[in-house]
DRENVEX-356994 format. One record per residue (C-alpha): x, y, z; residue number from 1. Coordinates in pm, whole numbers, plus 32768, in hexadecimal, padded with zeros to 4 digits. Layout:
<atom><c1>X</c1><c2>Y</c2><c3>Z</c3><marse>NUM</marse></atom>
...
END
This chain:
<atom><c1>5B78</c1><c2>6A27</c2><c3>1895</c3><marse>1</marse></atom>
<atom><c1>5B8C</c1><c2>6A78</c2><c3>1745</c3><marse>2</marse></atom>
<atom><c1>5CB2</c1><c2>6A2C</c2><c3>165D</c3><marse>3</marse></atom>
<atom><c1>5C99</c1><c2>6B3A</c2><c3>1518</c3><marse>4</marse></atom>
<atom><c1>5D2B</c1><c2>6AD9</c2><c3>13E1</c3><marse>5</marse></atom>
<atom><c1>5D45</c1><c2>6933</c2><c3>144E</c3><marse>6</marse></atom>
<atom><c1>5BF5</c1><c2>68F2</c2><c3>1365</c3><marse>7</marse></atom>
<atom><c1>5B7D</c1><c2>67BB</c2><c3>1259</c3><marse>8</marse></atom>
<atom><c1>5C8B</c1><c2>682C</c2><c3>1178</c3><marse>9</marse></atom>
<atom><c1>5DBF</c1><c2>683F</c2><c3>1269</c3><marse>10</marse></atom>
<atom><c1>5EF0</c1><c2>6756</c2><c3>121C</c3><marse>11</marse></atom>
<atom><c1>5F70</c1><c2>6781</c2><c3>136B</c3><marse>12</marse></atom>
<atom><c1>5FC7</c1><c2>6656</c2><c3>1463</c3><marse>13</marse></atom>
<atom><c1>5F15</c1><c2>6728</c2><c3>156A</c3><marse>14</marse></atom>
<atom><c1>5DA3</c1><c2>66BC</c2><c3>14D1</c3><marse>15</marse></atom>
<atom><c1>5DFE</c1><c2>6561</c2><c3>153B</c3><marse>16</marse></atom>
<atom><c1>5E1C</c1><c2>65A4</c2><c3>16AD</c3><marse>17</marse></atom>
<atom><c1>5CA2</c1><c2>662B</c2><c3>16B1</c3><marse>18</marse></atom>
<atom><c1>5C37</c1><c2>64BC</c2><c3>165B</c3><marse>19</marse></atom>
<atom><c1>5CDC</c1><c2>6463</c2><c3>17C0</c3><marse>20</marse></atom>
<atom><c1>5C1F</c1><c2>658F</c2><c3>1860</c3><marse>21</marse></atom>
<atom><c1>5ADE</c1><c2>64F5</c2><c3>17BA</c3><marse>22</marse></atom>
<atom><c1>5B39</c1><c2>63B8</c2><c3>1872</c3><marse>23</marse></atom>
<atom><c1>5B65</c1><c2>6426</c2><c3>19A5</c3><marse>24</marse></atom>
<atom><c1>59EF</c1><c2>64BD</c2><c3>19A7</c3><marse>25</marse></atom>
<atom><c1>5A32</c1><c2>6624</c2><c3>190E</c3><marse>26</marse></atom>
<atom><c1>5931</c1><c2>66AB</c2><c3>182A</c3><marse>27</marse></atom>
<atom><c1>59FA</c1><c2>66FF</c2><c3>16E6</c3><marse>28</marse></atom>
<atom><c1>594B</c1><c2>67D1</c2><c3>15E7</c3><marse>29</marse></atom>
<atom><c1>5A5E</c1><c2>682B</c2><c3>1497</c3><marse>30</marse></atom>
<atom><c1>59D4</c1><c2>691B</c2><c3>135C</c3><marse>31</marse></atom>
<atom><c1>5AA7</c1><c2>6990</c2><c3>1245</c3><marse>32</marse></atom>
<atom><c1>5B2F</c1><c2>6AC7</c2><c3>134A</c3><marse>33</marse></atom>
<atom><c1>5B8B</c1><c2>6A09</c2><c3>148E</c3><marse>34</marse></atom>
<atom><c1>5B31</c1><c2>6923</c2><c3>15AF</c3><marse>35</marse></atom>
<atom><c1>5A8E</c1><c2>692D</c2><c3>16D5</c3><marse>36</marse></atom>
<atom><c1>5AB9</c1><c2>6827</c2><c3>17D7</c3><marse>37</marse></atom>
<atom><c1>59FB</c1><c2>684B</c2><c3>1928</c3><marse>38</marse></atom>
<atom><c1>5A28</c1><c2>6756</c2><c3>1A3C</c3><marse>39</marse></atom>
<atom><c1>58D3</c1><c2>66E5</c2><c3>1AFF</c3><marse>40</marse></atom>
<atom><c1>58D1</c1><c2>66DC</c2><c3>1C8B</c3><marse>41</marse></atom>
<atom><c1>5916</c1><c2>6579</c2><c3>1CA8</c3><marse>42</marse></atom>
<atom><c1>59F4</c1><c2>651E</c2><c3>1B91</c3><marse>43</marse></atom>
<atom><c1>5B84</c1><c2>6508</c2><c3>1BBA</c3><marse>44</marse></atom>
<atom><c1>5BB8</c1><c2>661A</c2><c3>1AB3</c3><marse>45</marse></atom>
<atom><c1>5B07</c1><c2>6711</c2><c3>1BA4</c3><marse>46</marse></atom>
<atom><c1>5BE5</c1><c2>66C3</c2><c3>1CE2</c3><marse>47</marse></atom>
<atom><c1>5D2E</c1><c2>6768</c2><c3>1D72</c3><marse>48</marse></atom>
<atom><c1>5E25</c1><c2>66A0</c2><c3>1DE3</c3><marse>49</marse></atom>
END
């Protein structure tokens, strides 16, 4: 998934929450435009409920 517009520079509270997707196993990638987070196969990020 990619988030546009939540890059390095934002302010927002929402940047914070992709440290907690990075924890549960997500591969996080953030540039200057936006972030991408992408859950691997066997990582809790990647599951449904």
């Amino acid at each position: 998934m990619t988030v546009p517009g939540l890059g390095t520079s934002a302010l927002q509270g929402d940047l914070g929450f992709v440290d907690v997707l990075r924890r549960m196993g997500a591969e996080v990638e953030t540039d200057a435009r936006g972030t991408r987070v992408r859950g691997r196969a066997n990582c809790a990020a990647s599951r449904s409920p």
